[in-house]
N, C-alpha and C positions, 0 to 999 in steps of 0.2 A: 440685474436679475441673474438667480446664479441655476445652476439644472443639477438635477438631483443623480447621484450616481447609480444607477439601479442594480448594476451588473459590475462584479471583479472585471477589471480585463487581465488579458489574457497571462505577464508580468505575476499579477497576484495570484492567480492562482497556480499558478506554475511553483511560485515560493512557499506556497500554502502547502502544498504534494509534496515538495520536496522536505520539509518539515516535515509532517506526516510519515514522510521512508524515514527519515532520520531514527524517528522515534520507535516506529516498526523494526528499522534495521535492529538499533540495540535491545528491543525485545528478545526478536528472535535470538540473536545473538545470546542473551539471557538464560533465553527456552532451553537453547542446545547446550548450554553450560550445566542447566539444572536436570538433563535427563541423565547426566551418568548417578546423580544418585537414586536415582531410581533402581525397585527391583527390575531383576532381568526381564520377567514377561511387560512389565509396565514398561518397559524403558525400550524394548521394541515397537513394542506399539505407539508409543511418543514419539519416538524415533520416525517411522513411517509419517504419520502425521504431521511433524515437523517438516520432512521432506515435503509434502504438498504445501506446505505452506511456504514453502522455500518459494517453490515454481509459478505460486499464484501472486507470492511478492516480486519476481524475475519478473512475469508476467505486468503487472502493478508500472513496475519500472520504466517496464520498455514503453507503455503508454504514455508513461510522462515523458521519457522523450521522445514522440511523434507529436504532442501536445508542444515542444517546448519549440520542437523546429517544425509546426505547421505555419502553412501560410495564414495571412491576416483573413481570407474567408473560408478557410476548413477547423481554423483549431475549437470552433463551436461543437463542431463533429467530437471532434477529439476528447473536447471535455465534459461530453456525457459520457462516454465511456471510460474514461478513465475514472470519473465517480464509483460507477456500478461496478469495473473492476478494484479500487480500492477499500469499497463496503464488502466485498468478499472477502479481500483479506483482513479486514478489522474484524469481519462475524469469526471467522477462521481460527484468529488470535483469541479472542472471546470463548470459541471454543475448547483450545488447548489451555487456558487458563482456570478456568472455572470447572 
């Protein structure tokens, strides 16, 4: 009889977030390349924006690793918030792109 896996542990999703920055880093990275073509009043304003999204990815970050080096019965903790911090910085992105 074999038991059904319901739940990432904690490994996977640790690789999962990290992917996820990966992809986010070179975004932003992207972002900040393409605001110098921008005009000046646009390109301040993107600028500013891009800076918070800097701090909410710093922020992103540092979750994953409190998640990476929690112990075996807090990193549950851990990985609700680092969800709900990471869908901030995905809306964030979402926002600066669209």
């Amino acid at each position: 009889m074999t038991t059904v896996q319901l739940e990432k542990t904690k490994d996977e999703i640790v690789s999962e977030y990290e992917e996820k920055g990966r992809k986010i880093g070179a975004q932003l990275d992207e972002m900040v390349a393409k605001a110098g073509d921008k005009k000046q009043d646009a390109q301040s304003e993107y600028h500013k924006r891009i800076a918070k999204l800097k701090i909410k990815y710093e922020a992103a970050q540092k979750k994953l690793a409190e998640l990476r080096d929690s112990g075996a019965g807090k990193w549950h903790h851990f990985k609700v918030d680092l969800k709900t911090v990471w869908q901030d910085v995905e809306t964030t992105i979402k926002g600066l792109t669209h």
